[in-house]
N, C-alpha and C positions, 0 to 999 in steps of 0.2 A: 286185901284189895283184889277184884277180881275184873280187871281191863284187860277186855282182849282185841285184838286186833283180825280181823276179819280178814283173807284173802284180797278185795281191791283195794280194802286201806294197807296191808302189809305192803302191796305194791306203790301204792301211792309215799308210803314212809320210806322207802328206797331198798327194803328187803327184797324186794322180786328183780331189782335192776339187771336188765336196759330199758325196763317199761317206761320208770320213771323221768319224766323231764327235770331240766333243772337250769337253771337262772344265773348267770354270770352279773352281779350286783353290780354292776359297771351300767347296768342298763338304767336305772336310777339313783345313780353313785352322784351326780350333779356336782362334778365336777372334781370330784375328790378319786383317787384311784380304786379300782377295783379290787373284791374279794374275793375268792376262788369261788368256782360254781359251787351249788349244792343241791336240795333237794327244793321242790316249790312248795309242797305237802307233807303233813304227818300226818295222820288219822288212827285213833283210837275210843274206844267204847270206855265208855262211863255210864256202868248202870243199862237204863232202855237208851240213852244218849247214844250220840256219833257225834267226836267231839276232831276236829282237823286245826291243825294251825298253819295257817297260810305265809308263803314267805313273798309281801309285797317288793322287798330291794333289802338292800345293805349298803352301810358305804363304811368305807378303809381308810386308811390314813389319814384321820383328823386328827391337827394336832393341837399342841395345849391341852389335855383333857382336863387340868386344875383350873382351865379357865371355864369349865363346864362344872367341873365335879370336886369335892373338897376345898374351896374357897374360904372357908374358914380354920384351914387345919396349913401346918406349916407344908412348905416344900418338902424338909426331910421324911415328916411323916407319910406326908403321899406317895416319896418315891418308897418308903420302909413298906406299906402296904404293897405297894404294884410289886416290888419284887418280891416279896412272900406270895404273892399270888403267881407270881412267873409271868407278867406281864409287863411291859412298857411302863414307861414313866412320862413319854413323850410323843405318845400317838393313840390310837383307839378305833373297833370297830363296832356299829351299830348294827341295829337289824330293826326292819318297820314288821309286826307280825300280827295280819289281824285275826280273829278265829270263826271257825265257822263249827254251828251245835246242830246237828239234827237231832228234830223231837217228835216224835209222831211224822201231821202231816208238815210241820214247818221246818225251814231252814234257815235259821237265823246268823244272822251275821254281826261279828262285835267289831265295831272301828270298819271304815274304807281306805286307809292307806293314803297314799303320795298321789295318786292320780295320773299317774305312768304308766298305766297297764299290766303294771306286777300283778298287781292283786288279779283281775281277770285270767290272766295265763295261770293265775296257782288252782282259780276256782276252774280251772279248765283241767286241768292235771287231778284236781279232788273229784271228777266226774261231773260237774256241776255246770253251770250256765246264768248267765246272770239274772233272767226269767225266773230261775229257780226260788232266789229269794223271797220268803215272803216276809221276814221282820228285819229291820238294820237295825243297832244298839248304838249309839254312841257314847262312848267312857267321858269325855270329854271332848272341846272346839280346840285343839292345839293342829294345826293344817295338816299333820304329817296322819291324823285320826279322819280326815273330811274330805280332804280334796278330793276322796276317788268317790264322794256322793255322785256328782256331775260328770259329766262328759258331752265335752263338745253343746254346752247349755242346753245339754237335758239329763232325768234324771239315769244311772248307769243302772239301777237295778228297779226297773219301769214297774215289778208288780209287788213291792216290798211299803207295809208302814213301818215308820220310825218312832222308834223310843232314845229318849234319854233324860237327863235327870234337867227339873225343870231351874235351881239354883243356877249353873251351870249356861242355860241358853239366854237368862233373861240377864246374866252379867254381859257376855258377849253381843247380846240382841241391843244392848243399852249403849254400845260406843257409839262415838262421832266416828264422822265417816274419817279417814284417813289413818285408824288405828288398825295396823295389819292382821289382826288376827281376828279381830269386829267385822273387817271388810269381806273378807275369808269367808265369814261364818254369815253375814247378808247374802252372798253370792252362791253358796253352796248349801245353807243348812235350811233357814229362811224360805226358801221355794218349797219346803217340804213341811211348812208348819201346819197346814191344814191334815196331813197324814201322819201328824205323830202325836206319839202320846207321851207326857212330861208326867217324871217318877219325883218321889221323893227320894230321901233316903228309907231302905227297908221295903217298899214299891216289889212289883213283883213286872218281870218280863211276862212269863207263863209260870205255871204250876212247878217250881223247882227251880228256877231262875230268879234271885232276889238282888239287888241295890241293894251296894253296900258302903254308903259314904269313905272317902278317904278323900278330905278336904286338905287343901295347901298346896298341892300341886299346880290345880287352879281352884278358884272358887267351888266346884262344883263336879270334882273329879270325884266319879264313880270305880269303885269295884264291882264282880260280881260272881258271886257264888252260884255254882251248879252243884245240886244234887238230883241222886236217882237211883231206886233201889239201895239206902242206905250208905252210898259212897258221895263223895265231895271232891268238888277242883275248884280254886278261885281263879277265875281272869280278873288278874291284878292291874292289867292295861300300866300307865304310868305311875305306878305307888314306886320303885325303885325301878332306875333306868338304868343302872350299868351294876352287876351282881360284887363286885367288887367295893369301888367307890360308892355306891349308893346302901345297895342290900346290906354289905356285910359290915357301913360302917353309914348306921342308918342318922346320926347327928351331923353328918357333912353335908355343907348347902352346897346346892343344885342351883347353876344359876337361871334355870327353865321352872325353878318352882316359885310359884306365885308369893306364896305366903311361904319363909321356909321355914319356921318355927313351926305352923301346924302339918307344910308336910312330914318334917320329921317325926313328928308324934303321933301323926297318920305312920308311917314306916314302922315303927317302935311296937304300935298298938295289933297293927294289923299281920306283921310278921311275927310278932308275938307269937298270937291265934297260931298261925302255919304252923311251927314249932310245935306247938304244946301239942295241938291235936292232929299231927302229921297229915294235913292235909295238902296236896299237893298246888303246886301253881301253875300259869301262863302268865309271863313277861312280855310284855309287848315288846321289850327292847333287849332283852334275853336273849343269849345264843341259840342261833336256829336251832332244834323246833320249837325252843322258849320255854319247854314243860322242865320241870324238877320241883325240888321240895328245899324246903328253909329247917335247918337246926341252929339252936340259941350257941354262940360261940364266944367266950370271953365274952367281953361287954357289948356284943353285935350279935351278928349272925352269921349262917354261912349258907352258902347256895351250894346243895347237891343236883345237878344234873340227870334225867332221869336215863338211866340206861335201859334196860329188861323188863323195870316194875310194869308197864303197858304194853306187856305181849303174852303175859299168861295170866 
């Protein structure tokens, strides 16, 4: 694997610091306590890519995470996991991370985040401008992927068309109104149907950018593979949201998955692939900067974090 990091993304990844800005998660924590500051940005090369992951917010101290995560698996065993893993039993931190691809002339963006202005200050830290946009991607309509479409009822990234998978908008597109995440997606996505274009599964963003179905989550939740010049990353967006309870123990329901039988065997199928052909990932809810790689562990998996492998 040959990802290198270029001098302003070095700095942007927090190697050059005090260049680097950074985000005290308290600023779209909504109401839950804050997590220590960190970086806004990671940026590294994939292939002719420039691949950054943006850090929209965090938030700390949510507690019950079994009333999120493992629902179908005893107390003991959840607490047996979280302590092998040296975490909690009785609280948890998230991260919202949406990524941005340079390719050529575009800059494509996957997911918008909360709508807080994280995401803006990170694309301001990656040298970027909201102007700059010219593709948005969206994984999926779950609000914490949409709401940074809009601002202040217009659109945030004014010179960008939208893609996303067509399954996916015509469920959402189809509620009555008073259904939260339907209302969401009329109000933010909707304004933008005449500029986007609807993939299937296997669909192509650009030339090396492909939709990759991983249904269950919602109906219509996408992956998606980048390659270029012979190397691979998937942006996994919500295929597993917490690397522990979800990744490493991919049959425990998620009470934010739609279907939780197919997402698990979405989990199963698609972390598989990682594994076998050590291609590495982005976790939308992954510890900042969300990039690592997946090995087959026992009857699951395990989440390696990436350290060094994307600086030489």
């Amino acid at each position: 694997m040959s990802l290198k990091l270029s001098r302003r993304q070095a700095i942007i990844a927090g190697l050059a610091a005090p260049a680097v800005l950074s985000i005290p998660a308290a600023a779209t924590a909504g109401g839950h306590s804050s997590a220590p500051a960190m970086p806004l940005a990671r940026g590294f090369t994939l292939g002719d890519m420039t691949v950054t992951t943006l850090l929209d917010g965090a938030r700390s101290g949510i507690e019950n995470p079994q009333g999120t995560f493992g629902m179908n698996v005893s107390a003991e065993d959840f607490s047996s996991a979280s302590a092998a893993a040296f975490i909690p039993d009785d609280s948890f931190t998230t991260y919202f991370t949406p990524t941005m691809v340079e390719m050529g002339d575009d800059v494509i963006l996957f997911d918008t985040g909360l709508g807080g202005g994280g995401l803006i200050k990170a694309l301001t830290a990656a040298g970027k401008a909201q102007a700059d946009v010219t593709i948005v991607v969206l994984t999926h309509m779950h609000p914490d992927h949409i709401l940074g479409l809009m601002t202040d009822g217009a659109a945030t990234f004014p010179n960008a068309r939208y893609v996303t998978g067509s399954t996916e908008y015509n469920f959402w597109s189809a509620m009555d109104a008073g259904n939260r995440v339907g209302d969401m997606v009329a109000s933010h996505v909707t304004p933008m149907v005449e500029k986007m274009t609807f993939l299937e599964d296997g669909g192509s963003v650009l030339s090396g950018i492909t939709a990759m179905g991983a249904f269950g989550h919602t109906p219509g939740h996408m992956t998606y593979m980048l390659e270029s010049n012979g190397q691979q990353l998937l942006l996994a967006a919500d295929l597993a949201n917490h690397y522990v309870w979800s990744l490493a123990n991919p049959d425990w329901e998620v009470r934010f998955d739609a279907d939780k039988a197919a997402a698990a065997a979405s989990r199963r199928r698609v972390l598989g692939m990682l594994a076998a052909d050590r291609v590495p990932m982005v976790g939308y809810h992954m510890p900042f900067p969300a990039l690592g790689f997946v090995e087959a562990k026992d009857s699951g998996f395990h989440y390696v974090p990436a350290s060094y492998q994307f600086m030489s």
